[in-house]
VOBA-1610 file (N, C-alpha, C; in pm, whole numbers, padded with zeros to 5 digits, always signed):
BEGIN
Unk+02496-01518-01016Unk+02447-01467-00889Unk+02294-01472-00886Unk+02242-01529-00749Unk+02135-01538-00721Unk+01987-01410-00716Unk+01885-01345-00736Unk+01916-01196-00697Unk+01742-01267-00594Unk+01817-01208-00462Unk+01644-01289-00362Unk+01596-01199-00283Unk+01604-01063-00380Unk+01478-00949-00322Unk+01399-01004-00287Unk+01314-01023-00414Unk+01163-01100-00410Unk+01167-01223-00328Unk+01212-01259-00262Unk+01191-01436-00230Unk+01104-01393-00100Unk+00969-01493-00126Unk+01017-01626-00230Unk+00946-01620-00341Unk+00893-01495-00434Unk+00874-01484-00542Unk+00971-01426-00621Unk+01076-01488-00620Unk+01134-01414-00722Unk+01180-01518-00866Unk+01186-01467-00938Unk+01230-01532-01084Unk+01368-01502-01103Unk+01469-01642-01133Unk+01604-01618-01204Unk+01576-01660-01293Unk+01697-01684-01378Unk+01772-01698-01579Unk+01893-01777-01526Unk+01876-01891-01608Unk+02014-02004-01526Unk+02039-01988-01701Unk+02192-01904-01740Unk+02236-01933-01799Unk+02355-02037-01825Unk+02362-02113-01978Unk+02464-02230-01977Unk+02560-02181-02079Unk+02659-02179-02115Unk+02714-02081-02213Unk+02796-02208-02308Unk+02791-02224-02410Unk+02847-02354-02540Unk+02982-02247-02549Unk+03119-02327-02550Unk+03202-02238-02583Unk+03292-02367-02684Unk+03328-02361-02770Unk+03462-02453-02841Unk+03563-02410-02838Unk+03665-02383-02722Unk+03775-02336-02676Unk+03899-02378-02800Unk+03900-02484-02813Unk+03965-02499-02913Unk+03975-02486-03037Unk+03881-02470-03110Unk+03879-02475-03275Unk+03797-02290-03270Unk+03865-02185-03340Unk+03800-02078-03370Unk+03709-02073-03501Unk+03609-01953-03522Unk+03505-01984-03609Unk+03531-01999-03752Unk+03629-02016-03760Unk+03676-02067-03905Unk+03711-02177-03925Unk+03730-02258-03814Unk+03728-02407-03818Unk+03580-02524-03798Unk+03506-02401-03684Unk+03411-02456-03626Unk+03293-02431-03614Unk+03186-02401-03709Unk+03065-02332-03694Unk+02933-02453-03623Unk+02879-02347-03497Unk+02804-02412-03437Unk+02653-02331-03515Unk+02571-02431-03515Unk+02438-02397-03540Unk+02310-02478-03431Unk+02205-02389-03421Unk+02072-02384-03334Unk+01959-02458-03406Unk+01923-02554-03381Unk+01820-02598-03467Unk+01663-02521-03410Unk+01646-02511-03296Unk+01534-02397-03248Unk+01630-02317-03108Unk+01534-02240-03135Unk+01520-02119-03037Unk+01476-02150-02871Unk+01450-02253-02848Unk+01452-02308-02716Unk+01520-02435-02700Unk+01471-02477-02571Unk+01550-02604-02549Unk+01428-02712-02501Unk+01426-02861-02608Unk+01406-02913-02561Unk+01335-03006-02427Unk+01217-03012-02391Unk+01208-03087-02262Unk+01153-03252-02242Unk+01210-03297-02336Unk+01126-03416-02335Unk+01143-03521-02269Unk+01296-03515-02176Unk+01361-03578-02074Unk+01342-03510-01956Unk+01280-03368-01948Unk+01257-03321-01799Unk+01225-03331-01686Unk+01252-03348-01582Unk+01172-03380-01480Unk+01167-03285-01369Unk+01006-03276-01365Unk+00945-03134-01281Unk+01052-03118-01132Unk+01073-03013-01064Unk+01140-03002-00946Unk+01046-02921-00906Unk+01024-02976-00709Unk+00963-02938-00592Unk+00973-02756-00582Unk+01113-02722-00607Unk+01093-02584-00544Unk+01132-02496-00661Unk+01094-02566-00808Unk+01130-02430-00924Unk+01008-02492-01015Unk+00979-02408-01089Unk+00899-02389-01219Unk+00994-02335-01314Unk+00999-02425-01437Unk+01077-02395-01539Unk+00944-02344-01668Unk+00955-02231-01625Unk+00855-02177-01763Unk+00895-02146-01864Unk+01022-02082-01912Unk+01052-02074-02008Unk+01187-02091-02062Unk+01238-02152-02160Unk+01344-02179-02215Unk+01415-02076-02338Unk+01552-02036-02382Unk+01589-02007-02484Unk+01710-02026-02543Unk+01740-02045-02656Unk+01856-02067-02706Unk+01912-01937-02795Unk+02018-01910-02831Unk+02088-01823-02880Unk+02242-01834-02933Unk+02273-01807-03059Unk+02429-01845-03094Unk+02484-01683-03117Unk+02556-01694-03081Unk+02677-01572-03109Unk+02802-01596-03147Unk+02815-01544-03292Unk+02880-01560-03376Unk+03046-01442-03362Unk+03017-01322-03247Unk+03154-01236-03306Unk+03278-01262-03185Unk+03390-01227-03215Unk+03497-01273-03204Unk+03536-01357-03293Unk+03683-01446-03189Unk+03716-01535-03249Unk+03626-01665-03228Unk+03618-01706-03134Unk+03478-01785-03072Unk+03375-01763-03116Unk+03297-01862-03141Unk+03137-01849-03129Unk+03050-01946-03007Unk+02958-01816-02992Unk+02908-01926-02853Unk+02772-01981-02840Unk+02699-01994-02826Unk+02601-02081-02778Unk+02514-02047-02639Unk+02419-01990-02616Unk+02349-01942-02482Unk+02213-02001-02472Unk+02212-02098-02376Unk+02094-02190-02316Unk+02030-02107-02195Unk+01931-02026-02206Unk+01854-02016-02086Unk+01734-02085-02077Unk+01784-02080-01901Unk+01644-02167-01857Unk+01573-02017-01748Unk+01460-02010-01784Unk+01385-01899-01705Unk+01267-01986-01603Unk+01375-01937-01416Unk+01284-02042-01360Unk+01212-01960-01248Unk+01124-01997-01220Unk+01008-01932-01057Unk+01032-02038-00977Unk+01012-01942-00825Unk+01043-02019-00733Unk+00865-02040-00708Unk+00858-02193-00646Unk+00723-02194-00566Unk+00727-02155-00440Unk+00648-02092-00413Unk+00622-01975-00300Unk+00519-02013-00174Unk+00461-02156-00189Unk+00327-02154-00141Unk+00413-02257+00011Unk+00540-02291-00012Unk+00580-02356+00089Unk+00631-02235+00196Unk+00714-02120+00154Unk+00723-02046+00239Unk+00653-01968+00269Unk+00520-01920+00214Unk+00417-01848+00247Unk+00337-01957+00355Unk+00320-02007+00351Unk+00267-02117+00447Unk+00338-02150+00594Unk+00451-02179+00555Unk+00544-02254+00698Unk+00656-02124+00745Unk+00647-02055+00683Unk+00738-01898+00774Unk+00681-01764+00765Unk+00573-01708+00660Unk+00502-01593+00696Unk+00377-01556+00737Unk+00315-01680+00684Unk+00154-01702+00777Unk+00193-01678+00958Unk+00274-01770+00948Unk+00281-01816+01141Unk+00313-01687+01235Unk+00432-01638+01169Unk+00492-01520+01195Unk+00347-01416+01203Unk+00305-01362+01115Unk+00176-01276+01087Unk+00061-01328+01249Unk+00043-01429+01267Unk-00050-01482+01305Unk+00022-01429+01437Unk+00117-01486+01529Unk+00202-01471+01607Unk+00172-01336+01640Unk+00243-01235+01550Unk+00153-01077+01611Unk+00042-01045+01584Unk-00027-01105+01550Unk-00164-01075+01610Unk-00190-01143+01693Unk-00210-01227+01734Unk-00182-01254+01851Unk-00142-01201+01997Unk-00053-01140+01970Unk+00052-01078+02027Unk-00036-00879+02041Unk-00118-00879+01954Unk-00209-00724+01983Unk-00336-00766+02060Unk-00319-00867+02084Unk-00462-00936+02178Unk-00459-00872+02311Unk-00286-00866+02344Unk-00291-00788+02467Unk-00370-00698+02560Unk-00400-00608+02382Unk-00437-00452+02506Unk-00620-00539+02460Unk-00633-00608+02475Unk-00814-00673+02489Unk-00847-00710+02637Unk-00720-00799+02681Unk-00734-00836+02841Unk-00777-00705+02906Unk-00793-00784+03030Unk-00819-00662+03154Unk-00730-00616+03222Unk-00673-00506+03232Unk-00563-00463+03320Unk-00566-00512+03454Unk-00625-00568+03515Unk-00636-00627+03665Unk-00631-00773+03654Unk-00602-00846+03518Unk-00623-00969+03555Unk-00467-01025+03598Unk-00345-00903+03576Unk-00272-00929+03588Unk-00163-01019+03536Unk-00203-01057+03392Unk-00140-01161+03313Unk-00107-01083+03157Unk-00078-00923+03168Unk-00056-00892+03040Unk+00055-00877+03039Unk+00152-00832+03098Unk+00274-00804+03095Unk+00370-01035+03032Unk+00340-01065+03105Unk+00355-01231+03105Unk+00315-01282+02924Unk+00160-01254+02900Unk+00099-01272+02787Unk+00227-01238+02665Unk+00224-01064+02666Unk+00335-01029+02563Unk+00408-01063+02544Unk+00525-01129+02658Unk+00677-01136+02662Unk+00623-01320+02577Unk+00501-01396+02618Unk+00535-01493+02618Unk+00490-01524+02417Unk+00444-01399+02364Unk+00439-01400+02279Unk+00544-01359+02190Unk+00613-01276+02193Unk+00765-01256+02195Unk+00862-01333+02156Unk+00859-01436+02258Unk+00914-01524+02275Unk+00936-01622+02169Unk+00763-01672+02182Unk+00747-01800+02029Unk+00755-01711+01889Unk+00798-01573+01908Unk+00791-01557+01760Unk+00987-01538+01743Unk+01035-01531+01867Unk+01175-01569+01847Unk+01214-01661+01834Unk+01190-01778+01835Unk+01199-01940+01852Unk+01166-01945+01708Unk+01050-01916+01663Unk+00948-01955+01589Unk+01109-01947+01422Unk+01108-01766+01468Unk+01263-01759+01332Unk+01385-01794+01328Unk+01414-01849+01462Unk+01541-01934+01482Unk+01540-02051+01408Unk+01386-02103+01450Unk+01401-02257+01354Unk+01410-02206+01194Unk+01297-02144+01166Unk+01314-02110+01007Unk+01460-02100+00952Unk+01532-02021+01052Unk+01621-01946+00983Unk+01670-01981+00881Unk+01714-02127+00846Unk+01733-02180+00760Unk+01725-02215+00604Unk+01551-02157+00648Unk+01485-02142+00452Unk+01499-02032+00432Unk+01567-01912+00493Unk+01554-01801+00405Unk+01709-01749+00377Unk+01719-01750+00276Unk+01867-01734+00170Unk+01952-01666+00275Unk+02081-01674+00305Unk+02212-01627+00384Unk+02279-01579+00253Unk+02219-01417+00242Unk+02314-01350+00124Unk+02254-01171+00187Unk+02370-01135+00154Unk+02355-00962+00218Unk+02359-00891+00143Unk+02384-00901+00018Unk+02368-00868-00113Unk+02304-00975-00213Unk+02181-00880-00266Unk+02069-00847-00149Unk+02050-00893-00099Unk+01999-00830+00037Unk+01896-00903+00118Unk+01796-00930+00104Unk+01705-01013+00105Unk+01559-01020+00057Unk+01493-00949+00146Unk+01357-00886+00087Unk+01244-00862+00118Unk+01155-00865+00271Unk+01175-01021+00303Unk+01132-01074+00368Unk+01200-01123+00473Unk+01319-01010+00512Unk+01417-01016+00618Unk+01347-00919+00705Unk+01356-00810+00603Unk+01350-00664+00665Unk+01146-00734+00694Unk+01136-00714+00632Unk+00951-00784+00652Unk+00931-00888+00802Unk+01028-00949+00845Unk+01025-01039+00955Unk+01071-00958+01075Unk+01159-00909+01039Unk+01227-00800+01146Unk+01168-00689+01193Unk+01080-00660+01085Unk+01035-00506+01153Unk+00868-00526+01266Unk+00847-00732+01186Unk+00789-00755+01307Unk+00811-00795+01432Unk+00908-00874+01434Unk+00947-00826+01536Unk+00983-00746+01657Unk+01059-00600+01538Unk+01024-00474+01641Unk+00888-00469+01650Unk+00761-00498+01589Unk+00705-00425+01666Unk+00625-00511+01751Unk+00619-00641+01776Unk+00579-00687+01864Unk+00705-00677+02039Unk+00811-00641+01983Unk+00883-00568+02126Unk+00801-00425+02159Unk+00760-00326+02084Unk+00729-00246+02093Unk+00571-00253+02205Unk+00496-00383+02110Unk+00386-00376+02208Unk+00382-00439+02345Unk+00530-00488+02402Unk+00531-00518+02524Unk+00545-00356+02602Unk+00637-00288+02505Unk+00671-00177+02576Unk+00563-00106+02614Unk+00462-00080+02452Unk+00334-00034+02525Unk+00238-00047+02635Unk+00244-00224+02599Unk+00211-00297+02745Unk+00194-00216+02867Unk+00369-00214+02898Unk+00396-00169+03043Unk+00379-00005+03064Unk+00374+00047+02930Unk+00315+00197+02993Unk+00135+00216+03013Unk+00086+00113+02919Unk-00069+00114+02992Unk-00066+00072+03123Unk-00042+00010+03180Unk-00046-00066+03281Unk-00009+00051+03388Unk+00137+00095+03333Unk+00180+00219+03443Unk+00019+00325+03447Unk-00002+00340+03326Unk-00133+00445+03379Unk-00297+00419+03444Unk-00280+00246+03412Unk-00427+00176+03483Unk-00389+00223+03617Unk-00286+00195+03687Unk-00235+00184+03820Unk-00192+00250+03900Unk-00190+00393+03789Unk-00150+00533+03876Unk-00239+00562+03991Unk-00181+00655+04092Unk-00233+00688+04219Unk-00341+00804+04161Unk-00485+00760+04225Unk-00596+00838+04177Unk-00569+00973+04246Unk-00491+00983+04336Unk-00493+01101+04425Unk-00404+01225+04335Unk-00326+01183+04232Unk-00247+01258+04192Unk-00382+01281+04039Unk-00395+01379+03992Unk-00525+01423+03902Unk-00440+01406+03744Unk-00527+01389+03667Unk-00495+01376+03518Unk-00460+01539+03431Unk-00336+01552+03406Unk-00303+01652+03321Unk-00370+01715+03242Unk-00443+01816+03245Unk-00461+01916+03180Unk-00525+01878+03013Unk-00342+01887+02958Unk-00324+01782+02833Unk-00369+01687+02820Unk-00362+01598+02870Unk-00390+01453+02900Unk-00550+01442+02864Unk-00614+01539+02931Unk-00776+01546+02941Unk-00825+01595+02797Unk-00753+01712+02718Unk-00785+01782+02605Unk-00717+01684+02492Unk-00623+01571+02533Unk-00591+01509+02432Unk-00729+01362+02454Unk-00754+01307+02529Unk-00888+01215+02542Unk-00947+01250+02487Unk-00971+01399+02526Unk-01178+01448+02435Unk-01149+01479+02271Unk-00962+01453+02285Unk-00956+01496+02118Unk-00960+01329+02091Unk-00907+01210+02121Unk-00943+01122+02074Unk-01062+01049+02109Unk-01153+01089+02190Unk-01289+01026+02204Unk-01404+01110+02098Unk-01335+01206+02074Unk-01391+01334+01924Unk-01558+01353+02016Unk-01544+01411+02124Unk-01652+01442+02177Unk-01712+01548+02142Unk-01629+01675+02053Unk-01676+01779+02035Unk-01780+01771+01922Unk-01701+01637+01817Unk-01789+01612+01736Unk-01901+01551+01720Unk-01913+01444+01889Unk-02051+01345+01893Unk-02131+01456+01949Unk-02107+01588+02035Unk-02188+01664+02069Unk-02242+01739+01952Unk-02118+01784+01868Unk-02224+01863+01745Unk-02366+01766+01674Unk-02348+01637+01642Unk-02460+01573+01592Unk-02541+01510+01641Unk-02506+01500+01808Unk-02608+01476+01879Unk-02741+01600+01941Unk-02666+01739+01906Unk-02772+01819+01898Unk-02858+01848+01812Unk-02803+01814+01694Unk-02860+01815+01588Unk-02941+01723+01592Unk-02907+01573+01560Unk-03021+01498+01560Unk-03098+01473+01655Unk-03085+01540+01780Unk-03193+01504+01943Unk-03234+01650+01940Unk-03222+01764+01921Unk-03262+01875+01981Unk-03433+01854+01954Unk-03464+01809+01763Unk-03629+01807+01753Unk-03693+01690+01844Unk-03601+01590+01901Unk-03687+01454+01962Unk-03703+01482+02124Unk-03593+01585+02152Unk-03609+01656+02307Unk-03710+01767+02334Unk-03745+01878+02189Unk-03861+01943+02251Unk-03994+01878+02232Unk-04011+01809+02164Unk-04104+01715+02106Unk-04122+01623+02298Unk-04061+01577+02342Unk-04062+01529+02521Unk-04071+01611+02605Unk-03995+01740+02577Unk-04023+01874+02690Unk-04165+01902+02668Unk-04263+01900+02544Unk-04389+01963+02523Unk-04500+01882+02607Unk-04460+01761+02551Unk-04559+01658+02582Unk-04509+01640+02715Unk-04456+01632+02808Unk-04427+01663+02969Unk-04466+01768+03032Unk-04495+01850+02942Unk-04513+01981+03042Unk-04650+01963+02999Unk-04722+01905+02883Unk-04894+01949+02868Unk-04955+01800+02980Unk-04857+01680+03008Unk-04868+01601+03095Unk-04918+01655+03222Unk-04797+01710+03299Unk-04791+01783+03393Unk-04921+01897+03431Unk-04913+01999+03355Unk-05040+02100+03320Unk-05174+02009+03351Unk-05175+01872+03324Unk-05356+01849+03301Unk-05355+01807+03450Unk-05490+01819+03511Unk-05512+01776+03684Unk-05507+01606+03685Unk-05455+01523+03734Unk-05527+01374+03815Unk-05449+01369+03910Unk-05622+01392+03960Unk-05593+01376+04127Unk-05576+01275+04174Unk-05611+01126+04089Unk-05620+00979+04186Unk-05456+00978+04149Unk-05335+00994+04071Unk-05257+00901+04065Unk-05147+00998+04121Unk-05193+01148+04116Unk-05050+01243+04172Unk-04922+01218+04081Unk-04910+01243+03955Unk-04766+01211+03873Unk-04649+01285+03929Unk-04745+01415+03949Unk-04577+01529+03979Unk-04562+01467+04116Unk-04574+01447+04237Unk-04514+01409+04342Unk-04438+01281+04284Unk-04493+01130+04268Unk-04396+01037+04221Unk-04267+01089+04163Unk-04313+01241+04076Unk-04193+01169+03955Unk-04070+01322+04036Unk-04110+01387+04093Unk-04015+01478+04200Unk-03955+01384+04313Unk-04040+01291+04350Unk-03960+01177+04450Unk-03816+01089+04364Unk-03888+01024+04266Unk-03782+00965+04182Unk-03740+00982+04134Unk-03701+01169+04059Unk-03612+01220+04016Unk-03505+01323+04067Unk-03529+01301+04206Unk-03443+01430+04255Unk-03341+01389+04321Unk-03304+01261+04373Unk-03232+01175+04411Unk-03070+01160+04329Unk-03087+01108+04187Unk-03000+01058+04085Unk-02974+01222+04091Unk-03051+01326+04020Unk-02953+01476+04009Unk-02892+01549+04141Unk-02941+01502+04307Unk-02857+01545+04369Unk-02734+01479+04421Unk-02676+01377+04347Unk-02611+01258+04363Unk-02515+01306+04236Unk-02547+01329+04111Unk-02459+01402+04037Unk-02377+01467+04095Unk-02471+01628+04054Unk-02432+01729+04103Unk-02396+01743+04201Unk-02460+01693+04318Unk-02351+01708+04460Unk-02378+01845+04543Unk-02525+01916+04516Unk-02549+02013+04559Unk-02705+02065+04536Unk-02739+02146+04624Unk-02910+02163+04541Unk-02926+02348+04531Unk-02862+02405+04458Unk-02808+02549+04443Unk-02909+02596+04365Unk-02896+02738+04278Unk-03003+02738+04162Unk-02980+02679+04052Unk-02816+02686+04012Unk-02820+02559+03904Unk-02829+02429+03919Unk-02854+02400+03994Unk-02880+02274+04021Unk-03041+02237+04027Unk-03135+02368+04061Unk-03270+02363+04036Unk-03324+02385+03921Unk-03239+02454+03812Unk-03283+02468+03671Unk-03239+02296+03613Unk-03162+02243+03665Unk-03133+02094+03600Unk-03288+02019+03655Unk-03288+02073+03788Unk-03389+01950+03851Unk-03565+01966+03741Unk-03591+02119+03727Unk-03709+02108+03679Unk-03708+02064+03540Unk-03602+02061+03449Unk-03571+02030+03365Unk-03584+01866+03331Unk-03531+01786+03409Unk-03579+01655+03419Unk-03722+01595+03474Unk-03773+01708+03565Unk-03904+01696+03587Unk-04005+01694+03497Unk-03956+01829+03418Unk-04048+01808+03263Unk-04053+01700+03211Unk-03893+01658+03164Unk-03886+01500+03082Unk-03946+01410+03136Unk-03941+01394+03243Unk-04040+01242+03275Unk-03897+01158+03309Unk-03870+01072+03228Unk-03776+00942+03215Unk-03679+00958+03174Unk-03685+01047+03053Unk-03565+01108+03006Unk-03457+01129+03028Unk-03389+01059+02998Unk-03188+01081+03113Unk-03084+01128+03002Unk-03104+01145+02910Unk-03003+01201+02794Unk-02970+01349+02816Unk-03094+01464+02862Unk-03095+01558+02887Unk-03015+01616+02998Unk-03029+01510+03096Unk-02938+01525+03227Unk-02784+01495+03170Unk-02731+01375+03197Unk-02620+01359+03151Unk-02559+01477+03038Unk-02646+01536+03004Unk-02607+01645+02872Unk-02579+01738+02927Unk-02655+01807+03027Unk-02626+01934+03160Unk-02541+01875+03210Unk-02518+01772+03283Unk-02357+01736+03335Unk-02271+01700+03243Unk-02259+01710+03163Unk-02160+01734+03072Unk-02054+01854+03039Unk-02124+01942+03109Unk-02054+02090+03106Unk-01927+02112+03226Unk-01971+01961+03330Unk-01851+01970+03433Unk-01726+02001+03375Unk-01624+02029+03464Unk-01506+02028+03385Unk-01416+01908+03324Unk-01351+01868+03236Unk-01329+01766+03146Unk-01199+01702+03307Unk-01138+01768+03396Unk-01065+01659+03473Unk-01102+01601+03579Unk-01252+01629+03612Unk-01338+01570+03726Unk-01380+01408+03643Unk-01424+01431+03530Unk-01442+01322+03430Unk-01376+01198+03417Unk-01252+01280+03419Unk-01158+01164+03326Unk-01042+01148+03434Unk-01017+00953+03433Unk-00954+00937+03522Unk-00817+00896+03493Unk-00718+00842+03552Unk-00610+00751+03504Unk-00631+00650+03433Unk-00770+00546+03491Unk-00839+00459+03468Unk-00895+00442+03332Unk-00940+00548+03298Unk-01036+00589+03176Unk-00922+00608+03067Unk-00855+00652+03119Unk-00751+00742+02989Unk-00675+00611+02947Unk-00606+00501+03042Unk-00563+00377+03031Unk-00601+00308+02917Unk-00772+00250+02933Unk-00872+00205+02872Unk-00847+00273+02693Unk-00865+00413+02727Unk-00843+00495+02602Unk-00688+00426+02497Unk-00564+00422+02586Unk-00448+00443+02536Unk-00479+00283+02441Unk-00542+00183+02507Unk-00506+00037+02478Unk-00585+00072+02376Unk-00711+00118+02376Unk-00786+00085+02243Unk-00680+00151+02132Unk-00682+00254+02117Unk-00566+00290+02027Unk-00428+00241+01999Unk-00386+00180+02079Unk-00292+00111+02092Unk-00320+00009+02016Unk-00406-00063+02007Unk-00471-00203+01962Unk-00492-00182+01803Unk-00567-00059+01778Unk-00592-00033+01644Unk-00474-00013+01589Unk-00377+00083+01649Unk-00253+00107+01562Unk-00149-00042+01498Unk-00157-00112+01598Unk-00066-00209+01612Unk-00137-00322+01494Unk-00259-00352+01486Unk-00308-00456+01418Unk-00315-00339+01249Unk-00353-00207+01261Unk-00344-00147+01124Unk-00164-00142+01090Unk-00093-00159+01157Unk+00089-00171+01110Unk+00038-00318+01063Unk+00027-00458+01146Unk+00023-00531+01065Unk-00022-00582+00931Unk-00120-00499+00915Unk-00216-00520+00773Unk-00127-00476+00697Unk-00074-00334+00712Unk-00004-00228+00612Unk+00130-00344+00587Unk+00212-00366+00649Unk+00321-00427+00648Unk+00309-00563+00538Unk+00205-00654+00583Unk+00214-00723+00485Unk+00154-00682+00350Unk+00081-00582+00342Unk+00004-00554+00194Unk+00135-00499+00107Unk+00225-00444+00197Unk+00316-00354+00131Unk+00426-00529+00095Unk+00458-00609+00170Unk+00539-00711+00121Unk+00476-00805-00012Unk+00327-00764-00033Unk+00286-00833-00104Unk+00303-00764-00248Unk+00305-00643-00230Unk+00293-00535-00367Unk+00412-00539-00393Unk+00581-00547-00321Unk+00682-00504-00355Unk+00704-00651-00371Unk+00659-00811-00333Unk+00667-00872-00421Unk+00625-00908-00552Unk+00538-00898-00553Unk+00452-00936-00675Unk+00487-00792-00802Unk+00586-00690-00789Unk+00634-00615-00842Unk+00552-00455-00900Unk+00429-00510-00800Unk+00376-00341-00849Unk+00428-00236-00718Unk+00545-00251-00668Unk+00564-00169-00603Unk+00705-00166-00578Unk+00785-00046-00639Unk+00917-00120-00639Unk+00968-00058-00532Unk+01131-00114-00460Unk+01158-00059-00361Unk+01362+00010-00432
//
C-alpha cells in the first residue's frame, strides 16, 4: 500500500520478498553477499528518486527469506509547479476583488469569474493527484479548503457591495459605528497623537498669539486671516454659537493650522461621521487582509505538515 499523505513529498519502501517455496531451510540456505542492492544496471526514473537500497535474510521458520528494499522519493517540483503554484496564484488573484471600486461595477463578475478558472483549473489536474481515500493526501484537503474560500470571497463580495449601496437615508447602527472606531483604533491614534502634537501645537498657539499681539498696520494679518478662516469652520460646524466661537478663535490663533480644527470636530458624534460608504470601504480592507493572511497561513501550514515538522 501506497501511503500519499505527504504527496507529493512523500517517501515509500518498495519491498521484494525472496521466498524458496519449495525446498525448506534444511535443504536450502540462501545467503546475502551485501547489505544493499546493487545499481549498476539502473536507470534513473522521471518521477522517483531511489536513494536508498537494503537487503536482509531471514532465517526462522521453515522458510528462509530474503528482503530487497528499495527506499524511493517522489519528485515534487512537477506538482509544485503545474497544480499548487497556479491554484495559490488563482486566489490571490481572486482577493484582488475587494481593491476594485465598488462603482465600477465589475466585482461581483470579477469573483465568480475567478472561481470559475480555479474550478476548471482542478478538473483538469484532477488526474495527478492519487484517487485513494485512505489516506487522503494532504493536498486534497489543501486544494479544497481553497476553494472554499475563494467561494467565500464572492460571498463577501456581495455583502460589501450590499453595504456600498445601502440607502444613505437609513443611518449606520450604533454598533456598526463603535465597531469602525474599534477597527480604525481611533482611540488609540488619538492617544499618540496628543502626545506627540500637544508640545508642536502650543509651540504654534504661542507664536500666533505673540504674531497677532505685535501692531502692522500696512499688511492687517488679523482681518485676512478672520476672512479666510471663518468660512471652512462655519461650513463644518454648521452654526456660529459660543462653541463654535471658542473653535473660531482658536484657529485664529493658529494661523494655517488645520489639525487643531479637525481635532475639535472630532468630538461630533461617531454616526454623523461614519457612513454606509465609509464602513463598506472599511469591511473590504479587512476583508482583503484576512483573505490573503488565510492564504499565506494555509500554504505555510501545507508546507510544514509536508516536509514533516508538523504532524497532522
Amino acid at each position: 500500500d501506497i501511503d500519499v499523505t505527504h504527496f507529493p513529498f512523500d517517501r515509500q519502501v518498495c519491498t521484494i520478498v525472496m521466498i524458496p517455496w519449495n525446498y525448506r531451510h534444511r535443504e536450502l540456505q540462501l545467503f546475502i553477499v551485501e547489505n544493499n542492492i546493487k545499481l549498476d544496471n539502473f536507470t534513473e526514473n522521471g518521477e522517483w528518486i531511489l536513494y536508498d537500497t537494503a537487503a536482509e535474510r531471514v532465517g526462522d521458520g521453515p522458510f528462509e527469506y530474503i528482503y530487497f528494499k528499495l527506499y524511493l522519493e517522489r519528485r515534487s517540483s512537477f506538482f509544485i509547479i503545474n497544480l499548487f503554484i497556479p491554484v495559490v496564484l488563482l486566489v490571490f488573484l481572486n482577493c484582488m476583488v475587494f481593491l476594485l471600486s465598488a462603482d465600477s461595477g465589475e466585482r461581483i463578475g470579477y469573483a465568480i469569474t475567478c472561481l470559475l478558472a480555479i474550478t476548471v483549473y482542478l478538473t483538469l489536474v484532477s488526474d495527478t493527484i492519487p484517487k485513494s481515500s485512505k489516506p487522503i493526501s494532504v493536498l486534497t484537503f489543501v486544494l479544497m479548503v481553497l476553494l472554499i474560500l475563494s467561494t467565500l470571497i464572492c460571498f463577501l463580495t456581495i455583502i460589501g457591495l450590499r453595504f456600498h449601496f445601502r440607502s444613505e437615508r437609513k443611518p449606520l447602527p450604533k454598533w456598526l459605528c463603535k465597531l469602525s472606531r474599534i477597527l480604525r483604533c481611533k482611540k488609540i491614534r488619538k492617544q499618540f497623537g496628543r502626545i506627540f502634537k500637544s508640545d508642536c501645537r502650543q509651540r504654534r498657539i504661542r507664536s500666533a498669539e505673540n504674531q497677532h499681539r505685535s501692531p502692522e498696520p500696512e499688511s492687517h494679518p488679523g482681518v485676512s486671516q478672520q476672512t479666510e478662516f471663518s468660512k471652512p469652520i462655519v461650513s463644518i460646524v454648521g452654526s456660529s454659537d459660543g462653541k463654535d466661537a471658542s473653535i473660531y478663535r482658536q484657529s485664529f490663533h493658529l494661523g494655517e493650522s488645520s489639525e487643531v480644527i479637525y481635532e475639535d470636530c472630532d468630538e461630533l458624534p461617531e454616526y454623523e461621521l461614519e457612513t454606509w460608504k465609509t464602513f463598506a470601504k472599511l469591511f473590504d480592507k479587512y476583508c482583503f487582509i484576512l483573505c490573503v493572511s488565510a492564504v499565506i497561513i494555509i500554504g505555510a501550514l501545507y508546507f510544514m505538515i509536508s516536509s514533516g515538522r508538523l504532524s497532522v
